[in-house]
N, CA, C and O of each residue as an XYZ file, in Angstrom:
772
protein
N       0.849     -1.170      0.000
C       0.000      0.000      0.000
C       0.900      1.241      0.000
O       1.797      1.317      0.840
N       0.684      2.337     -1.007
C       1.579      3.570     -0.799
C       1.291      4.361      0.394
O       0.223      4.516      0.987
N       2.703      4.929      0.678
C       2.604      5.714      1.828
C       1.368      6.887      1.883
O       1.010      7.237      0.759
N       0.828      7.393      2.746
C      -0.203      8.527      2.490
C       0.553     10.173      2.596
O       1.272     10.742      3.417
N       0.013     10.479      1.452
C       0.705     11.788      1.477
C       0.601     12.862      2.233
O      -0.354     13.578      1.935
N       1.429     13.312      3.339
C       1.328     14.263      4.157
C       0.149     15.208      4.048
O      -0.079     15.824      3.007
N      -0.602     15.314      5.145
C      -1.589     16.025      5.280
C      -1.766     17.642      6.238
O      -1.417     17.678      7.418
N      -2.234     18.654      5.663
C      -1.806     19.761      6.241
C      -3.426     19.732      6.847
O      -4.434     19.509      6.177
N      -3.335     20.103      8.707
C      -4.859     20.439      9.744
C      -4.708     21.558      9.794
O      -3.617     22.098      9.610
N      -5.845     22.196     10.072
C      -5.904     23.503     10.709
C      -6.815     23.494     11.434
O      -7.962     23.436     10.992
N      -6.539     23.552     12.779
C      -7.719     23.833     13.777
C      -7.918     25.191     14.661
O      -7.103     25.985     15.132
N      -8.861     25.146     14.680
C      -9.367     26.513     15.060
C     -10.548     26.601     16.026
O     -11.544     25.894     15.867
N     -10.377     27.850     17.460
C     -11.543     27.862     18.058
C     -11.962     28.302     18.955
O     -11.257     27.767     19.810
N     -12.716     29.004     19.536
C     -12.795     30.106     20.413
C     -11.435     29.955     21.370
O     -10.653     29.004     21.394
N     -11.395     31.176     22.144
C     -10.531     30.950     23.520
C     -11.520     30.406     24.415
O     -12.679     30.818     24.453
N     -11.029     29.414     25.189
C     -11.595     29.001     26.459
C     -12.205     27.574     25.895
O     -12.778     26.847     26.708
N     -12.102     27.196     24.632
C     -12.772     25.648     23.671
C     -12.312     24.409     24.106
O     -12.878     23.316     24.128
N     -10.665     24.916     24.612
C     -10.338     23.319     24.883
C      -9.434     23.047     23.571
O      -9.745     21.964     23.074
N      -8.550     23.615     22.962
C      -7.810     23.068     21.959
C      -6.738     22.482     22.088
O      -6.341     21.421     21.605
N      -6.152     23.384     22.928
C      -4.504     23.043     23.376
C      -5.000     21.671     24.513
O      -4.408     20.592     24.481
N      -5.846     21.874     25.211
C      -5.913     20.407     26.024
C      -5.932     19.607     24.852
O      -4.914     18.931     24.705
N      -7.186     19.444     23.596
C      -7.168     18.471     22.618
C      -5.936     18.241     21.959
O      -5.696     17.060     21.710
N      -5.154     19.030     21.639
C      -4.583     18.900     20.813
C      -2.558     18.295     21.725
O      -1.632     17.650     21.233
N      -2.674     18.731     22.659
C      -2.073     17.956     23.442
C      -2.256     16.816     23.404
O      -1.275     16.275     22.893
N      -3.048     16.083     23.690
C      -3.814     14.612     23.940
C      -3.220     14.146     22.908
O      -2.520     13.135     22.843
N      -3.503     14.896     22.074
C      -2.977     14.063     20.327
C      -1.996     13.907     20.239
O      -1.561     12.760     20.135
N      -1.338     14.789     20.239
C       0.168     14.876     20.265
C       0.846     13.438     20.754
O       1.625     12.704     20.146
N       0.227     13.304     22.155
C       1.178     12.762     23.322
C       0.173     11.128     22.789
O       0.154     10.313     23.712
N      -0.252     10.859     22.063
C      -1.106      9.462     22.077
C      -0.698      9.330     20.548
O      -0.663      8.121     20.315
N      -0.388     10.018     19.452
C      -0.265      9.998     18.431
C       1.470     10.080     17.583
O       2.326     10.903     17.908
N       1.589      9.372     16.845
C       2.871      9.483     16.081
C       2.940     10.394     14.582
O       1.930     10.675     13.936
N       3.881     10.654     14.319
C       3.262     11.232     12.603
C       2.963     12.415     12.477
O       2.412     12.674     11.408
N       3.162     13.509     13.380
C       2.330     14.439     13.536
C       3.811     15.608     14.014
O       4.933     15.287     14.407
N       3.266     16.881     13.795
C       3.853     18.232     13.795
C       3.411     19.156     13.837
O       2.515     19.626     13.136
N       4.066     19.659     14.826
C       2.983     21.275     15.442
C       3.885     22.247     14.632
O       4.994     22.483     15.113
N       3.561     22.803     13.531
C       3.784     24.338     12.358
C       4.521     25.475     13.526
O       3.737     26.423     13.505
N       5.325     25.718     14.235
C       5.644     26.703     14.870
C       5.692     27.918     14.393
O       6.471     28.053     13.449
N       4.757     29.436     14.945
C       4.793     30.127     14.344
C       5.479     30.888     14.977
O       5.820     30.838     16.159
N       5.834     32.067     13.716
C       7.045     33.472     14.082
C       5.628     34.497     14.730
O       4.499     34.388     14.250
N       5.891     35.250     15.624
C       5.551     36.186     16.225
C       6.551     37.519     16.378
O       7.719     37.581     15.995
N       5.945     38.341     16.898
C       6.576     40.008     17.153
C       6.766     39.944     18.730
O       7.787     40.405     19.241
N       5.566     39.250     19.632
C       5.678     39.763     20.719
C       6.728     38.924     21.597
O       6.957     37.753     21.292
N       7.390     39.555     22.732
C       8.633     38.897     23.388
C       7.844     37.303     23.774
O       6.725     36.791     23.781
N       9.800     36.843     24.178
C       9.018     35.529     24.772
C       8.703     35.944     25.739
O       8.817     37.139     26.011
N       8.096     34.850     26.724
C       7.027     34.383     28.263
C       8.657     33.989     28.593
O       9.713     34.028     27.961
N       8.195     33.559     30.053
C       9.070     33.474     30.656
C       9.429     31.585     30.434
O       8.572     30.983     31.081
N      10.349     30.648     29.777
C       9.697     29.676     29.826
C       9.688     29.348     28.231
O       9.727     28.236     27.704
N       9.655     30.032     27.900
C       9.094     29.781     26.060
C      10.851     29.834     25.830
O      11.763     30.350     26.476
N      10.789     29.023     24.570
C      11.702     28.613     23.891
C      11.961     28.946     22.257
O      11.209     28.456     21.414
N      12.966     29.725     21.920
C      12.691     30.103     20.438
C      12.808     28.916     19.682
O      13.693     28.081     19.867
N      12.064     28.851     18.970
C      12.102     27.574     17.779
C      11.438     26.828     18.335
O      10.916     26.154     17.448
N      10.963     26.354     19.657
C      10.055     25.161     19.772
C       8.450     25.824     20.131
O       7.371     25.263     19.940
N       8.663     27.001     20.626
C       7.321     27.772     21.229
C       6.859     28.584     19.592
O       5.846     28.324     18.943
N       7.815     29.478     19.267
C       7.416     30.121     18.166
C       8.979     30.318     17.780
O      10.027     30.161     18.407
N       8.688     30.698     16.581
C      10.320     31.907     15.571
C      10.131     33.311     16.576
O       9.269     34.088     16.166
N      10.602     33.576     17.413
C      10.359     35.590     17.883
C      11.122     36.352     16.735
O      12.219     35.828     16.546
N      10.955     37.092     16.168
C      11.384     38.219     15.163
C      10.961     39.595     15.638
O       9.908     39.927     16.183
N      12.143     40.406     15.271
C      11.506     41.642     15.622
C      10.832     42.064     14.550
O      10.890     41.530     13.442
N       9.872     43.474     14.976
C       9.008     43.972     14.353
C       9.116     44.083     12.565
O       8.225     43.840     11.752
N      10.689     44.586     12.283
C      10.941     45.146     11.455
C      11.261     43.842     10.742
O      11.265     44.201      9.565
N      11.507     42.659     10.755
C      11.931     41.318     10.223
C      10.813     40.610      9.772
O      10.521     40.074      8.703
N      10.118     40.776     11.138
C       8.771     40.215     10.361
C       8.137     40.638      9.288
O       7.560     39.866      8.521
N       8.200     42.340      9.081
C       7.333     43.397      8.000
C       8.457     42.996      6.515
O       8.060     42.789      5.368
N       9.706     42.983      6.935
C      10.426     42.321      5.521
C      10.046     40.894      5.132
O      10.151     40.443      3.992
N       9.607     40.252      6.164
C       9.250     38.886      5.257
C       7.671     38.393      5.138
O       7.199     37.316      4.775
N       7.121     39.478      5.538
C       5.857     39.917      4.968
C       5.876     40.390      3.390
O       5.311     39.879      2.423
N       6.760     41.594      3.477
C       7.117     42.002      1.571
C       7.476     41.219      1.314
O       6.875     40.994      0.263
N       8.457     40.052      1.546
C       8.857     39.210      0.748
C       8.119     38.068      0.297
O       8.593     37.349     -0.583
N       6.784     37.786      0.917
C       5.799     37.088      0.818
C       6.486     35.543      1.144
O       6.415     34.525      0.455
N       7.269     35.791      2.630
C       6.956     34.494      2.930
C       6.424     34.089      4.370
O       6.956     33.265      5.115
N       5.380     34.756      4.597
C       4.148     33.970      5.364
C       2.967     33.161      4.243
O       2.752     33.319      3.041
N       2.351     32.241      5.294
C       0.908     31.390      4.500
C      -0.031     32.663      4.429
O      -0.539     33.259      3.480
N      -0.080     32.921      6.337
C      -0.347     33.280      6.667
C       0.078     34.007      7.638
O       0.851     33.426      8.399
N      -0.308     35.741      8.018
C      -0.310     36.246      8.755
C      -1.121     37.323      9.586
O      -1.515     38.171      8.786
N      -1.600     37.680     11.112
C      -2.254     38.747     11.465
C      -1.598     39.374     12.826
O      -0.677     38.908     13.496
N      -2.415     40.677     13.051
C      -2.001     41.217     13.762
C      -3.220     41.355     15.030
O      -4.104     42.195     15.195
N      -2.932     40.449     15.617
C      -3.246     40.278     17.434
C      -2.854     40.337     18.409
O      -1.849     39.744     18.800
N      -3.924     41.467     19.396
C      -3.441     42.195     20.424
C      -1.982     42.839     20.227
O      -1.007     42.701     20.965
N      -2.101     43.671     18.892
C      -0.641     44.549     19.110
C       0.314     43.789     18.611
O       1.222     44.481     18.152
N       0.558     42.205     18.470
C       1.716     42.351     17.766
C       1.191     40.903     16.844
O       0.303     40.111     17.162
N       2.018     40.886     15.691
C       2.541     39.888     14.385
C       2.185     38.779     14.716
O       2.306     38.805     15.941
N       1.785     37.713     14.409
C       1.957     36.352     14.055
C       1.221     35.681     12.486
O       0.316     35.797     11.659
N       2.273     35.029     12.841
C       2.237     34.134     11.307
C       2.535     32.824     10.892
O       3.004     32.220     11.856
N       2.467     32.024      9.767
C       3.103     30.954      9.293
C       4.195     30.954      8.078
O       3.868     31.066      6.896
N       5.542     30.811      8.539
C       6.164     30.678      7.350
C       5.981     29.632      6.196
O       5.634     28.456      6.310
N       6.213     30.150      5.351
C       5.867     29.033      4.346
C       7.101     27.853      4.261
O       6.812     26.687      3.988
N       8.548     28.294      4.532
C       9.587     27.326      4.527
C       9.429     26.770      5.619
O      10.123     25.754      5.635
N       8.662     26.954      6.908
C       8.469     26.230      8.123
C       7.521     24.982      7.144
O       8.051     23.902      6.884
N       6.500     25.218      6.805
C       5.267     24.354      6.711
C       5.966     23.470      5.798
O       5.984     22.280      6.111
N       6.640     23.887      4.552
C       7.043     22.985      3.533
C       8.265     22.752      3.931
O       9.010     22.556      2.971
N       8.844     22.685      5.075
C       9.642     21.858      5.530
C       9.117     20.561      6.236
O       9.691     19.485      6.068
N       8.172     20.673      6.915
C       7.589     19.907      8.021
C       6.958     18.537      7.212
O       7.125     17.367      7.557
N       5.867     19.237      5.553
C       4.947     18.562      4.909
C       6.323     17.755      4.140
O       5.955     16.633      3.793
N       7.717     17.997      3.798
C       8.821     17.228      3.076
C       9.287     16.031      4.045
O       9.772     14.987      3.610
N       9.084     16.305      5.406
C       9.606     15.138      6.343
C       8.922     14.090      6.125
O       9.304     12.947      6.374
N       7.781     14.422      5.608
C       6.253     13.290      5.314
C       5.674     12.982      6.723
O       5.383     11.831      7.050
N       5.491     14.240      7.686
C       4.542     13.775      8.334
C       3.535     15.039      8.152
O       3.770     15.993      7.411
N       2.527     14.901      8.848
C       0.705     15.844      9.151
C       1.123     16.902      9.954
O       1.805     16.990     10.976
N       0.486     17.747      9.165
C       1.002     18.707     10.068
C       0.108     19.489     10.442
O      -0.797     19.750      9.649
N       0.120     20.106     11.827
C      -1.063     20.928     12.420
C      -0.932     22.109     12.407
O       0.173     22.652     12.429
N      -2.171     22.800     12.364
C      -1.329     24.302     12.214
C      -2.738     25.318     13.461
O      -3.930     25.237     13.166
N      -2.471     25.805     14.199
C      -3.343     26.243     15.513
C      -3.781     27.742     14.650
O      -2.799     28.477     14.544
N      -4.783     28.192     14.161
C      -4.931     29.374     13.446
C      -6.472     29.794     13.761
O      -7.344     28.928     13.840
N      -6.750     31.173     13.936
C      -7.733     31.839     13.814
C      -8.589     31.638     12.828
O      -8.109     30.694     12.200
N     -10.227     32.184     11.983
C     -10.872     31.823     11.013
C      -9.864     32.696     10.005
O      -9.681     32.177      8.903
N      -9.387     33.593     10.188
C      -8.835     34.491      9.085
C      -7.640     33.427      8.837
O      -7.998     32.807      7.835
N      -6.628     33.013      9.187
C      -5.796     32.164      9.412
C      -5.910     30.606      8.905
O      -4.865     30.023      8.617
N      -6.755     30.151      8.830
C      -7.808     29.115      8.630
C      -7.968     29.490      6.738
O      -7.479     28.846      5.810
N      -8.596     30.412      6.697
C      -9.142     31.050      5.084
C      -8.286     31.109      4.210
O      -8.381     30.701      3.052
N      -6.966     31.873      4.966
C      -5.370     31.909      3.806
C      -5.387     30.618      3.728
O      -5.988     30.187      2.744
N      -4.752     29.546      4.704
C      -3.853     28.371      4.127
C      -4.802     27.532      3.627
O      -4.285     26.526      3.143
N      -6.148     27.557      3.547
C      -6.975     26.885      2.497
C      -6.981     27.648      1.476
O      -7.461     27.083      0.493
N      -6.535     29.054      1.237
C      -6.557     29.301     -0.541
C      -5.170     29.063     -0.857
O      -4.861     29.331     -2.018
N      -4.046     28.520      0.075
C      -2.672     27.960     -0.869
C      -2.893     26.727     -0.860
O      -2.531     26.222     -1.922
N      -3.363     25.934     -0.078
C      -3.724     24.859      0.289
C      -4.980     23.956      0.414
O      -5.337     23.237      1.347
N      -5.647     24.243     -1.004
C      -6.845     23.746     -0.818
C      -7.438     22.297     -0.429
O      -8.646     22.174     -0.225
N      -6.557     21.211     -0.332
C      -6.878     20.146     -0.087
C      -6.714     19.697      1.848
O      -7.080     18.688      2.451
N      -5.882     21.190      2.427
C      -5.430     21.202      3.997
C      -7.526     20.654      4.811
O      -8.689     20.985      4.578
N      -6.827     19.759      5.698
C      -8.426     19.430      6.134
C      -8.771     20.620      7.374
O      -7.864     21.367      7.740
N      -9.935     20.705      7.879
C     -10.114     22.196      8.320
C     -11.178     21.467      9.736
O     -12.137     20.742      9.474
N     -10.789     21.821     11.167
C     -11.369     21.345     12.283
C     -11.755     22.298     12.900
O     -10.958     23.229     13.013
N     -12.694     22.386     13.334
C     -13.106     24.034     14.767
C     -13.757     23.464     15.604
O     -14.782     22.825     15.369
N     -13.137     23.657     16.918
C     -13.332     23.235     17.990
C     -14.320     24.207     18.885
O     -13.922     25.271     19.359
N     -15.565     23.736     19.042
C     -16.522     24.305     19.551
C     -16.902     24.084     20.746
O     -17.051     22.908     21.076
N     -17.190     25.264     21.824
C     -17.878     24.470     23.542
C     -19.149     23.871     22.939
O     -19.647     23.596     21.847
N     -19.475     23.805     24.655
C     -21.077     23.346     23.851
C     -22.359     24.538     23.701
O     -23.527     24.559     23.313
N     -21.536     25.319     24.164
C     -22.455     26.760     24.671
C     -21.886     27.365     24.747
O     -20.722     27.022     24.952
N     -22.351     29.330     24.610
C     -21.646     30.509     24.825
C     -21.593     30.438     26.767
O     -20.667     30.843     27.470
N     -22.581     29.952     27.120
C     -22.886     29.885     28.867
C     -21.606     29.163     28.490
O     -20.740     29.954     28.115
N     -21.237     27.890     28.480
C     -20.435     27.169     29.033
C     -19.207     27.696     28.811
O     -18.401     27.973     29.700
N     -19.022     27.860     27.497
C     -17.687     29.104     27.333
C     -17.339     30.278     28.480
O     -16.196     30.657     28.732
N     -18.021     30.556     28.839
C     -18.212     31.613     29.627
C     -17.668     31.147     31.273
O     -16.809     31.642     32.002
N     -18.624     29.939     31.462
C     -18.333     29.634     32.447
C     -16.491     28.952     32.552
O     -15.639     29.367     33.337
N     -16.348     28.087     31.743
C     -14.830     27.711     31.640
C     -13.490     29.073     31.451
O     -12.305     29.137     31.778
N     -14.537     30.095     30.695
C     -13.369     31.407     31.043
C     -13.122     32.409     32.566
O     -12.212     33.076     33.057
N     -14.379     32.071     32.875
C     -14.583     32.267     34.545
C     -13.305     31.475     35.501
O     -12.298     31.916     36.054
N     -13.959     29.970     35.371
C     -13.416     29.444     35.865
C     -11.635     29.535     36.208
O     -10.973     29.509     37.246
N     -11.287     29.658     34.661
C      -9.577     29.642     34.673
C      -9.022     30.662     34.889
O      -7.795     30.705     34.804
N      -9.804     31.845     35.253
C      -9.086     32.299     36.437
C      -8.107     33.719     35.926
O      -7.612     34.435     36.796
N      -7.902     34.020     34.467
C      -6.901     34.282     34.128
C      -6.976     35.797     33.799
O      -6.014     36.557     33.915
N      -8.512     36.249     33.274
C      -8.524     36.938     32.465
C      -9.284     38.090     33.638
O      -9.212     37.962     34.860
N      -9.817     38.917     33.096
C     -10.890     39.938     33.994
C     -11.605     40.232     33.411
O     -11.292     40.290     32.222
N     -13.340     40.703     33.851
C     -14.055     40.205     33.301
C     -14.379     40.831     32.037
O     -14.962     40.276     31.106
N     -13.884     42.239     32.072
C     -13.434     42.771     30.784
C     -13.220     42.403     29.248
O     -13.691     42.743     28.163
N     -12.331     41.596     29.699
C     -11.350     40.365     28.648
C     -12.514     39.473     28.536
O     -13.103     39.539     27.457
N     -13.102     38.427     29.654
C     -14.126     37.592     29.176
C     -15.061     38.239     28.415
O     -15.268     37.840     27.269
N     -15.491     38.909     28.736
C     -16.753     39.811     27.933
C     -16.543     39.571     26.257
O     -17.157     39.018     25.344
N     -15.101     40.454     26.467
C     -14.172     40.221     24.744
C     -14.500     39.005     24.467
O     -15.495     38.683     23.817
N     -13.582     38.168     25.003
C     -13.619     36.808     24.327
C     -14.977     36.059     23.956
O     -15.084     35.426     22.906
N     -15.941     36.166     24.826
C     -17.135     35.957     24.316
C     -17.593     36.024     23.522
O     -18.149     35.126     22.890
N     -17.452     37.856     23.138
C     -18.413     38.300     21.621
C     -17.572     37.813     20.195
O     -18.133     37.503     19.144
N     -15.681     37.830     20.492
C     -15.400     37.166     19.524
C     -15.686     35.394     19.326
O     -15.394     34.639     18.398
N     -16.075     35.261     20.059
C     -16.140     33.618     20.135
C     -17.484     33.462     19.104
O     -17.510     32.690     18.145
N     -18.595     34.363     19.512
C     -20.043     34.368     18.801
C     -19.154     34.534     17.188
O     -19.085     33.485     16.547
N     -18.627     35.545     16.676
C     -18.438     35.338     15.598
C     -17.452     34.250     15.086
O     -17.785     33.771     14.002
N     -16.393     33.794     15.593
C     -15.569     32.435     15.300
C     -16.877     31.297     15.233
O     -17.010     30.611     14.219
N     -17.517     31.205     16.019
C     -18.542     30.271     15.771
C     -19.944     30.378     14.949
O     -20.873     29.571     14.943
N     -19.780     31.972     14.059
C     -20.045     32.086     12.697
C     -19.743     31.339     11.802
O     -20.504     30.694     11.080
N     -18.328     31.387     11.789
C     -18.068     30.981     10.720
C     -17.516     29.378     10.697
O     -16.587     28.914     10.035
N     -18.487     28.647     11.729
C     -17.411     26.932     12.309
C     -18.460     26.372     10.373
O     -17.664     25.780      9.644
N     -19.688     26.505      9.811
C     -19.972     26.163      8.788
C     -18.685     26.282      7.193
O     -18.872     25.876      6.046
N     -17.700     26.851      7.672
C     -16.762     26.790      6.474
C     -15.689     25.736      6.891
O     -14.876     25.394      6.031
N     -15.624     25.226      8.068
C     -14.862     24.056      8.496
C     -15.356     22.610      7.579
O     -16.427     22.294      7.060
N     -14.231     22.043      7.655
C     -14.680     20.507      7.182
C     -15.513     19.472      8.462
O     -16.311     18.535      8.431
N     -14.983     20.062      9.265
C     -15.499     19.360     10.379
C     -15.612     20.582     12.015
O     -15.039     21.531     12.549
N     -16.548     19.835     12.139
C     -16.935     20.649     13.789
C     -17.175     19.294     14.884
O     -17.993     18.391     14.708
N     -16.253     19.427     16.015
C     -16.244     18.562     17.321
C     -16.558     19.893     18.371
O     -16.089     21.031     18.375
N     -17.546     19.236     19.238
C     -17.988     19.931     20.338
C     -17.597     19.397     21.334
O     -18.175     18.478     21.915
N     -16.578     19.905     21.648
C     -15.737     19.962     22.817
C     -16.708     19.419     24.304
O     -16.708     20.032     25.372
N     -17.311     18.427     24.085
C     -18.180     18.873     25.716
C     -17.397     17.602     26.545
O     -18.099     17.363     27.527
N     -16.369     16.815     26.530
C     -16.020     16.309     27.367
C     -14.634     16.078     26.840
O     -14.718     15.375     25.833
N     -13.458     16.375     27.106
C     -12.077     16.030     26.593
C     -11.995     14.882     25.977
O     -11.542     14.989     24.837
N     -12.341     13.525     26.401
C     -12.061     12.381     26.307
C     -12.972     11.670     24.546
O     -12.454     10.881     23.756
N     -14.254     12.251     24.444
C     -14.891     12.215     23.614
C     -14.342     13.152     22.361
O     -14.232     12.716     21.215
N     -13.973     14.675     22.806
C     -13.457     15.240     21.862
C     -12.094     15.085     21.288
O     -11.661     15.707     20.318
N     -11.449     14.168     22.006
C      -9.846     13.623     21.685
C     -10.092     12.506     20.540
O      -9.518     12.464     19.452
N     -11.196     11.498     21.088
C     -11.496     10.402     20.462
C     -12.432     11.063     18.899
O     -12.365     10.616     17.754
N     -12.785     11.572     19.123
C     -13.232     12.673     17.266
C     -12.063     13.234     16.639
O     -11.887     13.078     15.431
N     -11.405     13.751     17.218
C     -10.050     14.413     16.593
C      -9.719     13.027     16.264
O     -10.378     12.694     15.278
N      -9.059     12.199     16.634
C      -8.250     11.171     16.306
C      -8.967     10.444     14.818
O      -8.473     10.038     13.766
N     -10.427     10.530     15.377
C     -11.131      9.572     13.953
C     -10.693     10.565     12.817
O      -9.962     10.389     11.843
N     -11.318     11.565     13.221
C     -10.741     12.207     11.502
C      -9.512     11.987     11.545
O      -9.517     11.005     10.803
N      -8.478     12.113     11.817
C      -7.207     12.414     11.414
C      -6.766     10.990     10.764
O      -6.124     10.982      9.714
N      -7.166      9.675     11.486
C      -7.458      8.631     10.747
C      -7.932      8.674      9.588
O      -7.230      8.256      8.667
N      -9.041      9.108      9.362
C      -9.837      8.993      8.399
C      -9.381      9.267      6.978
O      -9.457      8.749      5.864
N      -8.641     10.817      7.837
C      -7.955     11.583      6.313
C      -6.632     10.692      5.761
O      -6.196     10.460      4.633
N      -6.319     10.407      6.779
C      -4.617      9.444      6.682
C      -4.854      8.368      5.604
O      -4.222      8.152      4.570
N      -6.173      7.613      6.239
C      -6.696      6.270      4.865
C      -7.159      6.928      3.975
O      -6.896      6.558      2.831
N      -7.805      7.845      4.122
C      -7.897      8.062      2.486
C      -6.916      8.213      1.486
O      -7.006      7.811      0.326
N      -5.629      9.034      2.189
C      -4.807      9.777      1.300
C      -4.121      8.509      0.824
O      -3.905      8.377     -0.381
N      -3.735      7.491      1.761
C      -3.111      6.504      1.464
C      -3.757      5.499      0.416
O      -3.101      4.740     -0.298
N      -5.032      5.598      0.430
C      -5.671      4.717     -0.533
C      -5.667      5.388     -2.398
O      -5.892      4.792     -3.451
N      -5.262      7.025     -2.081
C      -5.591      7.452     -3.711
C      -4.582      6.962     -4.456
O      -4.577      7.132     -5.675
């Protein structure tokens, strides 16, 4: 049977959805797989690592390789840059493994018009209440910020109908076990064309 040809994800999905828990899970249960590290503007965290967390670039590096057109994708949130290089991604998709890529709907829209065959996931709560309540819960933000995140969440979950697929996050264990089927799913197919 031929090998299956590297597959480019993009998942996407409110703050407070549960991605990075999902997508952790995967990671750590799954082989074959690659997290797209993106270049950003803003400093590291305390803790973060260049090249494994993101590329950090300064302001002015990033805006040259913006003209130079080599992001997939890029936007500008909360004040500073992030993006996907394109020699990151088509390095990752040459190793021959899947590669994931963590992106906003705008983010999501570019690397499906370079990439039209990339499969497309949005990770949904089960509710704006429950969203709400899990942004409560963690503690992080004020309520200011939740408020924000909320009303952008209503529109990210506008647009979950341009996804290939929508998992509703309502229990980790269930939404790990959906992620995994598709990613299966797509893997046999590619391998079967």
């Amino acid at each position: 049977m031929p090998a299956a040809t590297p597959k480019v994800y993009v998942v996407s999905a409110p703050s407070g959805a549960g991605k990075h828990t999902l997508l952790h899970e995967v990671f750590e249960r799954n082989e074959g797989l690659e997290y797209s590290v993106s270049a950003t503007t803003r400093p590291p965290r305390p803790g973060e690592v260049p090249g494994r967390d993101y590329c950090f670039l300064s302001e002015d590096a990033f805006r040259a390789r913006v003209d130079a057109g080599d992001f997939v994708e890029w936007a500008n949130v909360h004040g500073y840059h992030y993006g996907t290089l394109r020699e990151e991604l088509e390095r990752l998709i040459a190793s021959g493994s899947d590669v994931i890529l963590e992106l906003d709907v705008q983010g999501m829209r570019s690397v499906k018009a370079v990439y039209p065959d990339a499969v497309t996931i949005f990770i949904a709560p089960p509710s704006l209440e429950e969203l709400g309540r899990r942004l409560r819960e963690r503690g992080t933000d004020h309520p200011e910020e939740i408020a924000l995140r909320l009303r952008n969440a209503e529109e990210e979950m506008a647009a979950r109908g341009e996804y290939d697929h929508v998992i509703v996050n309502d229990t980790v264990v269930e939404a790990v076990q959906e992620l995994e089927r598709i990613l299966r799913r797509n893997r046999h197919d590619a391998s079967e064309e």
